[in-house]
N, CA, C and O of each residue as an XYZ file, in Angstrom:
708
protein
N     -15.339      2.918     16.220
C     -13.977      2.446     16.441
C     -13.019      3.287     15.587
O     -13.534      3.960     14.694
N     -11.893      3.325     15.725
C     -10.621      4.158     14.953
C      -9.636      3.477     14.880
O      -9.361      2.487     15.558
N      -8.850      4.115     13.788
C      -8.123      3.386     12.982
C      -6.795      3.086     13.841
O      -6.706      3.883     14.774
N      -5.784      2.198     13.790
C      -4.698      2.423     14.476
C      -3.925      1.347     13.737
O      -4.515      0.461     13.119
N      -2.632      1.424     13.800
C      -1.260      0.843     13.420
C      -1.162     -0.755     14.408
O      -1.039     -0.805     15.632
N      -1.235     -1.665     13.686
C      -0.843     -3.095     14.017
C       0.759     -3.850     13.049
O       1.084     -3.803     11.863
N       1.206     -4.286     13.893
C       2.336     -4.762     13.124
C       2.227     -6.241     13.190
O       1.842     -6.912     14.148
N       2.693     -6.713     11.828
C       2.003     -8.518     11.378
C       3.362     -9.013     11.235
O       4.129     -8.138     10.834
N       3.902    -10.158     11.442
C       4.856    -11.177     11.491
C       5.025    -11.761     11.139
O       4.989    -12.802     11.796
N       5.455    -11.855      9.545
C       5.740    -12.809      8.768
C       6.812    -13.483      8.206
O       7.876    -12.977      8.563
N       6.980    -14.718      7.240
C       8.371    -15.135      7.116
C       9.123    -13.900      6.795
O       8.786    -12.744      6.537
N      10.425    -14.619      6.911
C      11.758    -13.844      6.785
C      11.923    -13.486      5.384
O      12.550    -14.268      4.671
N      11.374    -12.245      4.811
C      11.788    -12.742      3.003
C      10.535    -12.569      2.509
O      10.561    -11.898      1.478
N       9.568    -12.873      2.804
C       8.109    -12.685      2.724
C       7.472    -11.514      2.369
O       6.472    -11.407      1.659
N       8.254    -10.445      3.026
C       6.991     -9.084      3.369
C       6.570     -8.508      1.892
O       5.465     -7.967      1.895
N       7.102     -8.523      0.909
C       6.478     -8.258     -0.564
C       5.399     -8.979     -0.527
O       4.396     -8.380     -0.139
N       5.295     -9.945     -0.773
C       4.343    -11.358     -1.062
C       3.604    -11.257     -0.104
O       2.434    -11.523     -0.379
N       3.854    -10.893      1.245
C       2.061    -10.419      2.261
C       1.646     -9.799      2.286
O       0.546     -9.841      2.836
N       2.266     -8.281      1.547
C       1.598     -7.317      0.993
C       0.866     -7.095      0.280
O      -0.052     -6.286      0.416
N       1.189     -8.018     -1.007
C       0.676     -8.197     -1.933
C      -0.867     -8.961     -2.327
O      -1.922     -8.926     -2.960
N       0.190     -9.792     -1.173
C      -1.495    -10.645     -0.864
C      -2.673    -10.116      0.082
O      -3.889    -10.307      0.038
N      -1.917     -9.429      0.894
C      -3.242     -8.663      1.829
C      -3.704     -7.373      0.849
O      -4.877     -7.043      1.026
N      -3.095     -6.730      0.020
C      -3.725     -5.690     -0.417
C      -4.624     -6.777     -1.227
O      -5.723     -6.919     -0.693
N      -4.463     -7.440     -2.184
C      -5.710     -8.408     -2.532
C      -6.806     -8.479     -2.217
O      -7.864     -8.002     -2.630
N      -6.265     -9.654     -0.782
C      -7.804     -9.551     -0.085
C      -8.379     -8.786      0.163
O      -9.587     -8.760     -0.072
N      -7.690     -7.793      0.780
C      -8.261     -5.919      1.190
C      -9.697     -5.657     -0.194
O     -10.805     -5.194      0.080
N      -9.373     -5.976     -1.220
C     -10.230     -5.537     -2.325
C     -10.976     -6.670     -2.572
O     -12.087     -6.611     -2.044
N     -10.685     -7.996     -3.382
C     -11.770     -9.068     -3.132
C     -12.760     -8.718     -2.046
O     -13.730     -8.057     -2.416
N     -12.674     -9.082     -0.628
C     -13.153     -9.174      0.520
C     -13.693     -7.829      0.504
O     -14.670     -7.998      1.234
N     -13.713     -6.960      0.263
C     -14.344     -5.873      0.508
C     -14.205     -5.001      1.812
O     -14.928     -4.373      2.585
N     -12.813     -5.323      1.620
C     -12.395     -4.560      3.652
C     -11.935     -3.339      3.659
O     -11.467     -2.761      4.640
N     -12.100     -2.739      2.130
C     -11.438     -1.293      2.212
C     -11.421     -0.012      3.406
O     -10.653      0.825      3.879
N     -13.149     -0.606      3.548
C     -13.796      0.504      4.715
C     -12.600     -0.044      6.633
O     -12.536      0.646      7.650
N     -12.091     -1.063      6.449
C     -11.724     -1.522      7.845
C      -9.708     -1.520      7.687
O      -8.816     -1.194      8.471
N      -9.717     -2.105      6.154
C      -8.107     -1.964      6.320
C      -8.056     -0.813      5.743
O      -9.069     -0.472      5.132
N      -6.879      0.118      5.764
C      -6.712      0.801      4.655
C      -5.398      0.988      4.260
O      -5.333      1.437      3.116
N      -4.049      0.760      4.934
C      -2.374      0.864      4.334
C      -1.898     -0.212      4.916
O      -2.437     -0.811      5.846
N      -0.754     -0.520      4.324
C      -0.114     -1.426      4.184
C       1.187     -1.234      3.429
O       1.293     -1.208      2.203
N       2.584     -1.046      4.697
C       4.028     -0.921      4.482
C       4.482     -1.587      5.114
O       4.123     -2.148      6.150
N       5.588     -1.598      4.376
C       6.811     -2.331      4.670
C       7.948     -1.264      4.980
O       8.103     -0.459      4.061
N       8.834     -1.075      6.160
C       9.362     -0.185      6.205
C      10.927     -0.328      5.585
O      11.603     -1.332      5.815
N      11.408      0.777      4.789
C      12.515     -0.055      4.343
C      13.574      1.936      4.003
O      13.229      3.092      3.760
N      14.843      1.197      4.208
C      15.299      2.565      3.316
C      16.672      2.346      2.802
O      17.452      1.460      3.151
N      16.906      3.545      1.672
C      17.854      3.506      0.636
C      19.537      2.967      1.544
O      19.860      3.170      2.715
N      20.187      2.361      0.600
C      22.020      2.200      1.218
C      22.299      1.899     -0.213
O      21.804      1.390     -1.218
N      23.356      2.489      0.243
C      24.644      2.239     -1.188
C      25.227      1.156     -0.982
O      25.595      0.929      0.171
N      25.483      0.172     -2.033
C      25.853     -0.892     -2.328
C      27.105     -1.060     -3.493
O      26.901     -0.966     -4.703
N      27.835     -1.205     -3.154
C      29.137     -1.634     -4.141
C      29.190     -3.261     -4.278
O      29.391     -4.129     -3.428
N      28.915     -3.342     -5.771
C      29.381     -5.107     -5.861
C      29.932     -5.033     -7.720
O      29.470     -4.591     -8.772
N      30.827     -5.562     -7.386
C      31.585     -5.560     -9.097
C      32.102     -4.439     -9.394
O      31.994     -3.929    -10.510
N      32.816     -3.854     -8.282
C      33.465     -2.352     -8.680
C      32.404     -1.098     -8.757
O      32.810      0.053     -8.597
N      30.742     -1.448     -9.061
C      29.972     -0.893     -8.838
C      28.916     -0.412     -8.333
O      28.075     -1.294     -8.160
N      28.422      1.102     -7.865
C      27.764      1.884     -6.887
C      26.576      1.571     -7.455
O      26.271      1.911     -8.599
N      25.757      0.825     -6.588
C      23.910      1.001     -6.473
C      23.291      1.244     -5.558
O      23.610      0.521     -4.614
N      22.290      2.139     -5.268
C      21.094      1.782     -4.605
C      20.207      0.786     -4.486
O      19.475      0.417     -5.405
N      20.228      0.306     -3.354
C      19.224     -0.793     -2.504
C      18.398     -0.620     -1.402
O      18.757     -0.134     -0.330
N      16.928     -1.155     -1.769
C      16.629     -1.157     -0.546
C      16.512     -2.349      0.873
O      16.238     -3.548      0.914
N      16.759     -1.638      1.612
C      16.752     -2.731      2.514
C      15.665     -2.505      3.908
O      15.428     -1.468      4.527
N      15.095     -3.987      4.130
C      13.994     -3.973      5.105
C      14.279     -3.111      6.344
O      15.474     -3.319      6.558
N      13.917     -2.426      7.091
C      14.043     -2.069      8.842
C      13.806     -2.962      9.036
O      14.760     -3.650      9.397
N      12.576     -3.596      8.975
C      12.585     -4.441     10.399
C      11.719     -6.138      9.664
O      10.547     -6.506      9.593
N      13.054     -6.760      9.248
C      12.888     -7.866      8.388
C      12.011     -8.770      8.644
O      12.652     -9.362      9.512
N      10.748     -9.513      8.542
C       9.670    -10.210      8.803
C       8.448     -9.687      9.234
O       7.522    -10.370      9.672
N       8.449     -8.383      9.100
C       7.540     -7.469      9.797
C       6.525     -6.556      8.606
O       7.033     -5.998      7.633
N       5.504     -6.541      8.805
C       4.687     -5.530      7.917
C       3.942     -4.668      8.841
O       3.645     -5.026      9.980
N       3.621     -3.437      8.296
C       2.696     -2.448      9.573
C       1.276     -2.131      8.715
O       1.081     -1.734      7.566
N       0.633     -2.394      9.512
C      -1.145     -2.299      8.700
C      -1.622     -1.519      9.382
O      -1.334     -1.484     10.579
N      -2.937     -0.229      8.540
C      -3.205      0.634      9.660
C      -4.481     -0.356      9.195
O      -4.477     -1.025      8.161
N      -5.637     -0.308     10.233
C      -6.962     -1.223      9.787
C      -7.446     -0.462     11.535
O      -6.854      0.129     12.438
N      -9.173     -1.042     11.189
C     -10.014     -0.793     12.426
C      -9.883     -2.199     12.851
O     -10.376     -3.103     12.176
N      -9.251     -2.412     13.922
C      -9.463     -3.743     15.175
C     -11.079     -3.848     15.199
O     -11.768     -3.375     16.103
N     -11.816     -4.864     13.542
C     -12.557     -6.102     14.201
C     -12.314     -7.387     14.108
O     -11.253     -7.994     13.966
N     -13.555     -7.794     14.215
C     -13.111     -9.759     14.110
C     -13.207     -9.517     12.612
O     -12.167     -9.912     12.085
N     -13.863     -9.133     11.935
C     -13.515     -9.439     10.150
C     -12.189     -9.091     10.085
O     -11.365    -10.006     10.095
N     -11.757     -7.770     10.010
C     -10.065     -7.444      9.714
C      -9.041     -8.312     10.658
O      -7.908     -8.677     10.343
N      -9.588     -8.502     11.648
C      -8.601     -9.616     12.319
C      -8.858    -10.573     11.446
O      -7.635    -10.672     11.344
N      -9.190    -11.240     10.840
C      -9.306    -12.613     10.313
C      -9.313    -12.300      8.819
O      -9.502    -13.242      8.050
N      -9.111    -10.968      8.290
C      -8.465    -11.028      7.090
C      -7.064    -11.179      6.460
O      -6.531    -11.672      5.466
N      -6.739    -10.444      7.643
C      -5.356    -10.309      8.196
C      -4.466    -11.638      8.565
O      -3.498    -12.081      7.948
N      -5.150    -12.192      9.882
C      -4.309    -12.878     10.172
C      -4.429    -14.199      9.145
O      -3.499    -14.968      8.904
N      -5.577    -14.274      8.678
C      -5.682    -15.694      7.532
C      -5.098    -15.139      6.559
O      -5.921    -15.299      5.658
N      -3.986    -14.435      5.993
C      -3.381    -14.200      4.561
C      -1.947    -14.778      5.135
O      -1.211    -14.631      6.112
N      -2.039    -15.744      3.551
C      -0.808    -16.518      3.191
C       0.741    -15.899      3.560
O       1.079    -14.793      3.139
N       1.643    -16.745      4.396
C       2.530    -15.976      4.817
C       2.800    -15.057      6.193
O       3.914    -14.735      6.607
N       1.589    -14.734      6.766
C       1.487    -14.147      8.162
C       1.467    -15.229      8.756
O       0.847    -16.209      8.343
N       2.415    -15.183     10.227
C       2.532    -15.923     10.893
C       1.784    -15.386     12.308
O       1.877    -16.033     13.351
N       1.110    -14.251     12.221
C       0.582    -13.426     13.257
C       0.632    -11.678     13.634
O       1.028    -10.857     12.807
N       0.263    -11.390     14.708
C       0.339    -10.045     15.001
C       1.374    -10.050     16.078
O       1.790    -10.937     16.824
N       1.724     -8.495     15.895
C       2.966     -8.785     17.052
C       2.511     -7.978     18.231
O       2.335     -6.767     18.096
N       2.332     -8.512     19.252
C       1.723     -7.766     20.570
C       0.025     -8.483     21.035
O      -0.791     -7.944     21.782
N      -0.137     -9.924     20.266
C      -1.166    -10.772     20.543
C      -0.462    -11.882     21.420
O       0.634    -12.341     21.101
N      -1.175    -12.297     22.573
C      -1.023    -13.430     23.390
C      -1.561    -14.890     23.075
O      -1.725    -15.925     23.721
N      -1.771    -14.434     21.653
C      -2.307    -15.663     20.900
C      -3.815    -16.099     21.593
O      -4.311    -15.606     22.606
N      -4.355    -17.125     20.772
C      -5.452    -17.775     21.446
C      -6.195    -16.993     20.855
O      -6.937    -16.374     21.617
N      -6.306    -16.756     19.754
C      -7.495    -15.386     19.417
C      -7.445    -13.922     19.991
O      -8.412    -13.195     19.764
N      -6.503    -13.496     20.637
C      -6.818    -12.360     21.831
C      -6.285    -11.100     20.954
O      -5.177    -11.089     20.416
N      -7.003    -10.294     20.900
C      -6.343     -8.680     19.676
C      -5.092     -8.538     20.156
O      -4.654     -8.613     21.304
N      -4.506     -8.294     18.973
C      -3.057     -7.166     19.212
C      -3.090     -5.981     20.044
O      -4.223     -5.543     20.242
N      -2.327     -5.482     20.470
C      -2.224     -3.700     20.930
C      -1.567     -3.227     19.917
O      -0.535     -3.649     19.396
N      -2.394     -2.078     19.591
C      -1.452     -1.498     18.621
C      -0.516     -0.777     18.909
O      -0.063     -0.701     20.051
N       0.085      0.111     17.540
C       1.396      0.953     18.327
C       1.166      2.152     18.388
O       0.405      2.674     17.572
N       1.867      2.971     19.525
C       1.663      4.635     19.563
C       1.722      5.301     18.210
O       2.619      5.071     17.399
N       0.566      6.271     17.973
C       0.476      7.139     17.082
C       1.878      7.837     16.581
O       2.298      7.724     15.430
N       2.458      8.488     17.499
C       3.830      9.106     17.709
C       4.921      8.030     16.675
O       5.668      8.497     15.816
N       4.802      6.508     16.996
C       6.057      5.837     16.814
C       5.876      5.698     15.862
O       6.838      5.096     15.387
N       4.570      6.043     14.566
C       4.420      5.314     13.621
C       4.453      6.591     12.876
O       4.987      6.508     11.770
N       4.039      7.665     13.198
C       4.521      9.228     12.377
C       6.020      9.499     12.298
O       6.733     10.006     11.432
N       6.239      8.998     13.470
C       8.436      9.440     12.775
C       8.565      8.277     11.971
O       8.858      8.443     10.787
N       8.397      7.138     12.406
C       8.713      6.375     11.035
C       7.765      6.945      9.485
O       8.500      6.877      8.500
N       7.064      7.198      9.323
C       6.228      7.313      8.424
C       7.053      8.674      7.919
O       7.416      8.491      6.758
N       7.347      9.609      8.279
C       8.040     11.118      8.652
C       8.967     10.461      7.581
O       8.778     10.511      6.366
N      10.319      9.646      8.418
C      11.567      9.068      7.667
C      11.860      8.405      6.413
O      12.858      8.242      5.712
N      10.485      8.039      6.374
C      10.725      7.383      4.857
C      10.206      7.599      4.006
O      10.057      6.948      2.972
N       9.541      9.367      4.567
C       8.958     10.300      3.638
C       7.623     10.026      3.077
O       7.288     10.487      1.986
N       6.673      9.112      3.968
C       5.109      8.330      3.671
C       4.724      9.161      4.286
O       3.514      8.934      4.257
N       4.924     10.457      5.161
C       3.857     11.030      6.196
C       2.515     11.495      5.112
O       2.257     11.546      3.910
N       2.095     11.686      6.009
C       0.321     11.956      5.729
C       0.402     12.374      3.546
O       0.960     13.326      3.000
N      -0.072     11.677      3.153
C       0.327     12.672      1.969
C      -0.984     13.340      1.534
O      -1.898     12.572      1.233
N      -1.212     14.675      1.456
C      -2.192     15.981      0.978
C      -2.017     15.930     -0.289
O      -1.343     16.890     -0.663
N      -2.267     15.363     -0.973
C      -1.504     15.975     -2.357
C      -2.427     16.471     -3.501
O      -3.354     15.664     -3.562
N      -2.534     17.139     -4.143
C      -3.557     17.888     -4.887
C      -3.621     17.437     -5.834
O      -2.550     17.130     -6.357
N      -4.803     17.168     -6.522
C      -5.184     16.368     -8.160
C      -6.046     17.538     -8.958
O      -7.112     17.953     -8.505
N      -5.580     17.934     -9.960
C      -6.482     18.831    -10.910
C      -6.954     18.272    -11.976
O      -7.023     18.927    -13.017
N      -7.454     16.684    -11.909
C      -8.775     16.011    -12.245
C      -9.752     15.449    -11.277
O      -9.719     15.182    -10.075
N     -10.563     15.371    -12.154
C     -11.860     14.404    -10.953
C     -12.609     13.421    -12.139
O     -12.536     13.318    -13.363
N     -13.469     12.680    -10.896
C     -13.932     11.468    -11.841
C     -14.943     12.059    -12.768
O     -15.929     12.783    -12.628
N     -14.112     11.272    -14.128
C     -15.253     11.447    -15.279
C     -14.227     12.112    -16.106
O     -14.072     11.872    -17.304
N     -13.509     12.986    -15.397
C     -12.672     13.538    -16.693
C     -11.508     12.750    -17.603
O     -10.952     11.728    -17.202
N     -11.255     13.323    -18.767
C     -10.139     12.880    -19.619
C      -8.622     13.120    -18.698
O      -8.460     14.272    -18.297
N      -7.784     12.343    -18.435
C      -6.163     12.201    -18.360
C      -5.689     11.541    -19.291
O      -6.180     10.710    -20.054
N      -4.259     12.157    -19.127
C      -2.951     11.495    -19.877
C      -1.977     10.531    -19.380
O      -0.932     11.115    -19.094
N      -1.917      9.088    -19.139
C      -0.741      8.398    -18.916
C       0.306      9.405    -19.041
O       0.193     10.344    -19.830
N       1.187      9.261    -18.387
C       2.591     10.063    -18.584
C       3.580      9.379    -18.112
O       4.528     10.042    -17.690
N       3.661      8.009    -18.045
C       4.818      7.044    -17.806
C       4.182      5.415    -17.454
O       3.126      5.010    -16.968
N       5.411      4.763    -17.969
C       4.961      3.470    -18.264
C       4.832      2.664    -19.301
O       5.367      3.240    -20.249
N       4.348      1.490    -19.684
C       3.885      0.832    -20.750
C       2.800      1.549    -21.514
O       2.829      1.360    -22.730
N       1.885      2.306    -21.064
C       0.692      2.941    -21.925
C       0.751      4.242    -21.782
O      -0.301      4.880    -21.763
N       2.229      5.011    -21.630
C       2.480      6.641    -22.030
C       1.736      6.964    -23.044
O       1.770      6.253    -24.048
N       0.948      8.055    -22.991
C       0.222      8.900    -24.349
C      -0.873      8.695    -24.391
O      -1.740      9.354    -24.964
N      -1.013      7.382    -23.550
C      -2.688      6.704    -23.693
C      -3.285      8.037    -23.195
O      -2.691      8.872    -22.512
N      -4.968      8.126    -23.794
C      -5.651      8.826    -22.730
C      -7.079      8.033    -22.207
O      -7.772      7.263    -22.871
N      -7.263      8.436    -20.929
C      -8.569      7.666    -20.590
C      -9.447      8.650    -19.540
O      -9.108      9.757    -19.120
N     -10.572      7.969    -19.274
C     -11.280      8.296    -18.618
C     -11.279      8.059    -16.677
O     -11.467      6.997    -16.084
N     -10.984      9.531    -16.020
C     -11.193      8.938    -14.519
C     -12.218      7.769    -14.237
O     -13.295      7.679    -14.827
N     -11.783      6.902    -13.297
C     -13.179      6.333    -12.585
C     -13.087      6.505    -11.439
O     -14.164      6.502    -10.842
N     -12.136      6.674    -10.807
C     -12.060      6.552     -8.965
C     -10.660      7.230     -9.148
O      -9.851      7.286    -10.074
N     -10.727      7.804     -7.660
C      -9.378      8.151     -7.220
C      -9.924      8.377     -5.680
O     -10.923      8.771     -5.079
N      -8.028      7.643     -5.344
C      -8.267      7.370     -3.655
C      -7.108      7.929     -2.832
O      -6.067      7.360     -2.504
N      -7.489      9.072     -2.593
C      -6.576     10.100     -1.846
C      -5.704      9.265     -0.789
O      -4.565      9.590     -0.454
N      -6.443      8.068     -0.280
C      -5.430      7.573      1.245
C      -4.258      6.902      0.616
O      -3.098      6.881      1.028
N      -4.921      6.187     -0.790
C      -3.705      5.687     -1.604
C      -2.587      6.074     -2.280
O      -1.515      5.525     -2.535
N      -3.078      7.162     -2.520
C      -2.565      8.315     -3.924
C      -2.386      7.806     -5.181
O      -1.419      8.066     -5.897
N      -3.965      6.559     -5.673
C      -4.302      6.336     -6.819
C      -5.708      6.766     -7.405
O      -6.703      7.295     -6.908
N      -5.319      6.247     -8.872
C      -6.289      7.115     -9.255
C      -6.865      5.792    -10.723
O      -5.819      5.494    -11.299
N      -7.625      5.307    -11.148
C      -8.394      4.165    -11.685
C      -8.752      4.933    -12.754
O      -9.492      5.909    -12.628
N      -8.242      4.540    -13.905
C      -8.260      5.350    -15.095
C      -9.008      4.322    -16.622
O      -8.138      3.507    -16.929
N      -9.688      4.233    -17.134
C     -10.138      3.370    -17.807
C      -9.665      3.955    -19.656
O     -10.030      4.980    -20.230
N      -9.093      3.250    -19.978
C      -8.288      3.736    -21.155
C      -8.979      2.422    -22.461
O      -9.434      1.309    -22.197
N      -8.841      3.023    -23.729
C      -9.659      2.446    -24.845
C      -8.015      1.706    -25.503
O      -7.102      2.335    -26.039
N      -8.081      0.248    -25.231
C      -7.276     -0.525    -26.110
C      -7.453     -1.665    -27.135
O      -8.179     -2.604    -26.810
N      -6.915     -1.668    -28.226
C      -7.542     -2.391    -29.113
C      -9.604     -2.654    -29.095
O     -10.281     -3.670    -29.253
N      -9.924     -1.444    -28.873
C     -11.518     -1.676    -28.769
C     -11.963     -2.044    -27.767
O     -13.140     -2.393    -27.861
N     -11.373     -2.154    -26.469
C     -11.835     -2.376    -25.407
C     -11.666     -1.700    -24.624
O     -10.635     -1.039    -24.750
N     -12.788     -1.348    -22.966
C     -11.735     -0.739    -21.991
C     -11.306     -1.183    -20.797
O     -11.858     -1.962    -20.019
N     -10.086     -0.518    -20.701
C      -9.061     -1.535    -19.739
C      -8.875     -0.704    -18.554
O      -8.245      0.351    -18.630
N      -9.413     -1.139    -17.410
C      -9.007     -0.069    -16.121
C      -7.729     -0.256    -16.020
O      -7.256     -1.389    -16.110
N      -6.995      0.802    -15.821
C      -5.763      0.914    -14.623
C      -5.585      1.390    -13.286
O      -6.148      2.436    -12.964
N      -4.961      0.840    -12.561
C      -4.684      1.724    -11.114
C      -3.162      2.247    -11.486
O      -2.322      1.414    -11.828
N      -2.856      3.539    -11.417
C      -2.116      4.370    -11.324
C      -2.151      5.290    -10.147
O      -3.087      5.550     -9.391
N      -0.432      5.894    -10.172
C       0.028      7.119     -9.433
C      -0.406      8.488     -9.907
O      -0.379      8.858    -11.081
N      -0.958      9.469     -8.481
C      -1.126     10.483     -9.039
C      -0.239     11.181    -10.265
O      -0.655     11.669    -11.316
N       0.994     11.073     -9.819
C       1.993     11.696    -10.778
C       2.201     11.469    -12.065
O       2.678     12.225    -12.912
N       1.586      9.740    -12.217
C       1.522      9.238    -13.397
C       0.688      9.561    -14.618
O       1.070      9.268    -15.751
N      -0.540     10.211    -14.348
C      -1.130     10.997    -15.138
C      -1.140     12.821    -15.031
O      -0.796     13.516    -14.075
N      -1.609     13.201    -16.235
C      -2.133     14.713    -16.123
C      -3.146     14.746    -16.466
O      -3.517     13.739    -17.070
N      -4.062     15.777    -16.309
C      -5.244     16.419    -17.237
C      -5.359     16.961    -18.139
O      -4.792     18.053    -18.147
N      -6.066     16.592    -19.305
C      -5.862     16.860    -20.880
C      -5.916     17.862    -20.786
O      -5.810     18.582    -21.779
């Protein structure tokens, strides 16, 4: 089977919090091999309030999350049982799969908000020493354990107060000693 783009339907206000919660389960549950992304599509506007200019982001397409995953009955039912989904969009209900969406429609969006495919090159690998380089534990150094190219993280196990503490971090967020 292959992977394809499903879009999930959740409250209005929600889509952080089903993200959050499906990337969860994604790892508890052990569905890495069946789900693998999970966005929310959203992009920058200028905002004036109190005389002053900010950046905000704001949803495209408000109640909506896009999951790429392999269409089975486990990922269907990881999916649709997380807190906050109210369903898939393009299911006739009754149990019956979604259709997913054209390859095409989900690369220009992906294109636009600058998520396309990301290649991005790491000059560590697991086992070696990195450097935090932003954040609460800048300077730290630790040891690779994993890094996951589809994510663009990288699981870094760092020595604190005598213990060690994994992190999931951004490629960018570390270097190599």
């Amino acid at each position: 089977m292959e992977k394809n783009w499903y879009v999930v339907h959740t409250y209005s206000g929600y889509e952080n919090k089903v993200k959050a919660n499906l990337e969860k389960r994604v790892e508890t549950m052990g569905m890495n091999d069946k789900i693998f992304r999970v966005f929310i599509p959203e992009q920058e506007e200028t905002d004036f309030k109190d005389g002053k200019k900010r950046v905000v982001l704001r949803k495209t397409f408000p109640g909506y999350v896009f999951v790429e995953l392999i269409m089975t009955d486990d990922a269907w039912y990881v999916v649709r049982n997380t807190p906050g989904v109210t369903g898939f969009l393009g299911s006739s209900g009754g149990g019956t799969k979604p259709t997913s969406l054209p390859p095409e429609e989900v690369q220009s969006m992906l294109k636009q908000m600058g998520m396309n495919e990301r290649r991005v090159e790491v000059d560590f690998t697991v086992g070696e020493m990195v450097e935090v380089l932003e954040g609460p534990f800048a300077n730290f150094h630790g040891k690779v354990e994993t890094i996951e190219f589809d994510k663009g993280k990288v699981t870094v196990s760092v020595d604190m107060f005598g213990r060690e503490t994994n992190m999931e971090l951004d490629f960018d967020q570390v270097a190599k000693i």
